[in-house]
C-alpha positions in Angstrom: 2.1 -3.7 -3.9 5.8 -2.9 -4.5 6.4 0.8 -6.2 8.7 3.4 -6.7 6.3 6.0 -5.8 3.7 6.7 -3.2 0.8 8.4 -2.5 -1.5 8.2 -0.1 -4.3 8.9 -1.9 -4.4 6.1 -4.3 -5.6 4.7 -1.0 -7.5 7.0 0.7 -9.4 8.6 -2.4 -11.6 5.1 -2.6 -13.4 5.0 1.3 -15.8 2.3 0.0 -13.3 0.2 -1.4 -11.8 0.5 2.1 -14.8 -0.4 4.0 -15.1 -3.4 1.9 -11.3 -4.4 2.7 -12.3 -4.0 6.3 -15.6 -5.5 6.0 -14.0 -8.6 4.8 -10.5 -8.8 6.6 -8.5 -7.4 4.5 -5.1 -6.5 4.2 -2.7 -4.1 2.7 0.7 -4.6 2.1 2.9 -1.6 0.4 6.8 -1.2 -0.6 8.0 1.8 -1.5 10.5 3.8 -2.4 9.4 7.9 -2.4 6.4 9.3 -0.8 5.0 12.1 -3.7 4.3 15.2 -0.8 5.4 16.0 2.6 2.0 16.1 3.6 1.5 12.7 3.3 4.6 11.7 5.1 3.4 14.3 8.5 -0.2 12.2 7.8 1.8 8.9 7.8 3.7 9.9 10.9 1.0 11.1 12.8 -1.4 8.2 12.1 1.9 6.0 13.5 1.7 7.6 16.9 -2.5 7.7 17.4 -2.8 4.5 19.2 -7.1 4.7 20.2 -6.2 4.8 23.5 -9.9 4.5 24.2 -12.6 2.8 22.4 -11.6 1.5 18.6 -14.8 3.4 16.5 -15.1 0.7 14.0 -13.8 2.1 10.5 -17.8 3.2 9.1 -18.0 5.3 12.3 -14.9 6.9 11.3 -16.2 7.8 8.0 -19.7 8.7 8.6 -18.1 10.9 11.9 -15.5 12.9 10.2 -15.5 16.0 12.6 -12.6 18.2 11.5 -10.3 18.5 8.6 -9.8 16.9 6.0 -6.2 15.7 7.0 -7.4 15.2 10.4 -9.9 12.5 8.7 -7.3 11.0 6.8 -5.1 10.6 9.9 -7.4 8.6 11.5 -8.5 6.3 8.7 -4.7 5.6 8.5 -4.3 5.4 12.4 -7.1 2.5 12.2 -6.0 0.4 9.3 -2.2 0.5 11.2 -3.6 -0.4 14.8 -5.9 -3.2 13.0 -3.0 -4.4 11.6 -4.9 -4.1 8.1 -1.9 -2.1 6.5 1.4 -2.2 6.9 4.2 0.0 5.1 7.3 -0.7 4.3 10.4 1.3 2.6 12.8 -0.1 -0.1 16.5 1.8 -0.2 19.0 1.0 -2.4 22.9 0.7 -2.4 22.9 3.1 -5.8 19.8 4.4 -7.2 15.9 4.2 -6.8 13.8 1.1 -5.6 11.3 1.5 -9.0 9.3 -2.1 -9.1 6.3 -2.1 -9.7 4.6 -5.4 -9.1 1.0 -5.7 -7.7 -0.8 -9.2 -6.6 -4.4 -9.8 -4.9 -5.8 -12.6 -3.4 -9.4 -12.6 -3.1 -11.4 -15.4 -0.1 -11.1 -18.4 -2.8 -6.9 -17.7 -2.9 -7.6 -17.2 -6.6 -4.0 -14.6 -7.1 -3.7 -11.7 -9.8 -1.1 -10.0 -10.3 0.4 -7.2 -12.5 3.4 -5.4 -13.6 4.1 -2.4 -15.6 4.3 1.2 -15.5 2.2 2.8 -12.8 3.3 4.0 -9.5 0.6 4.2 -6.5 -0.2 7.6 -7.1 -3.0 9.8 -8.2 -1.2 11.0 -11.1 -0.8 7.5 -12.6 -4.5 6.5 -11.4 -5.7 9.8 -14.0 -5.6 8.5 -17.8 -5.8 13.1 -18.6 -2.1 13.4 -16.3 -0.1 10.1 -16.9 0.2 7.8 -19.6 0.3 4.4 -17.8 0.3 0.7 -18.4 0.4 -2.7 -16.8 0.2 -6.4 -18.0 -2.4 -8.4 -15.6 -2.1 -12.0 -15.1 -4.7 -14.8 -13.4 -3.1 -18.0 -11.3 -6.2 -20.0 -12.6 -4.9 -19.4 -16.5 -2.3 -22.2 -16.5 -0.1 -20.0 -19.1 -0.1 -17.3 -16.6 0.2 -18.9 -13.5 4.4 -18.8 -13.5 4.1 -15.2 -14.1 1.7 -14.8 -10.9 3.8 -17.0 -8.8 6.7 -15.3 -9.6 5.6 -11.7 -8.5 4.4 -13.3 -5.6 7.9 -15.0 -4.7 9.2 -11.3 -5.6 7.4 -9.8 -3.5 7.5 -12.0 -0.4 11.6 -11.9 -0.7 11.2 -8.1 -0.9 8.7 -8.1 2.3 11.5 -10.7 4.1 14.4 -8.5 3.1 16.0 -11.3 1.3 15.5 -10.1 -2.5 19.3 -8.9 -3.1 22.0 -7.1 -1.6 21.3 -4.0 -3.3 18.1 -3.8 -2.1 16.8 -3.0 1.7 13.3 -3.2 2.9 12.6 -1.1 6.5 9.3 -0.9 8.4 7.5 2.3 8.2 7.3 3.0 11.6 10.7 2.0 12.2 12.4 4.7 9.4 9.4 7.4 10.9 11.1 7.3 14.2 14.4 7.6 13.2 
């Protein structure tokens, strides 16, 4: 997913979603450009620096165990899909202006693609129909007239990812910008 904006709970908000993505091997690959609250940025950099040093609780253990807050919870959830190398985060910064695309592609276990452009950030705000108005345009690599369109999101995205989409635009690893 490449966006403009970022919260974490258009992630976090869907646990059973998440246990599927883990179930099955998953993984989660996000661009951005603004993180919505500095609470999500202290959950972000925390989950960065809690490695398990003991045993790994699978991810159901971490969400039918959820001692302690609410962040705390979060923090963890985050700290295990970074350590299973299930997410990773990266951050787009631009020469002039904002990094505002907002591309989306999934692959499912047949490497059948969608993808889909349009409006919506990765926030709550655009998930709620009552807050934002919001719209995207969703394409399937099987449709032959929509294939290009899927191929080409995924060739946008993977340049973005690489760092090699223009020379306006930057990608950084998350951890990398945290500990600076």
């Amino acid at each position: 997913r490449a966006v403009g904006y970022f919260s974490l709970g258009a992630i976090l908000n869907a646990p059973t979603a998440l246990s599927h993505l883990v179930a099955n091997a998953g993984k989660i690959k996000i661009i951005f450009a603004k993180i919505v609250s500095e609470n999500d940025l202290e959950q972000l950099r925390e989950s960065l620096t809690d490695k398990f040093t003991h045993d790994i609780p699978s991810f159901l253990e971490i969400i039918e165990n959820h001692n302690g807050t609410l962040i705390e919870y979060r923090i963890r959830l985050l700290a295990y899909l970074f350590n299973s190398g299930q997410l990773e985060m990266k951050i787009a910064f631009r020469k002039n202006g904002l990094f505002h695309q907002k591309i989306g592609i999934m692959e499912d276990a047949s490497g059948d693609l969608i993808s889909f452009n349009g409006s919506m950030n990765e926030t709550n705000s655009a998930f709620d129909p009552e807050i934002n108005s919001e719209e995207i345009t969703v394409f399937k690599s099987w449709d032959s007239g929509q294939k290009d369109y899927v191929m080409k999101h995924l060739a946008d995205f993977d340049k973005l990812w690489h760092n090699v989409s223009s020379s306006n635009t930057f990608t950084c690893d998350l951890p990398e910008v945290l500990k600076s």
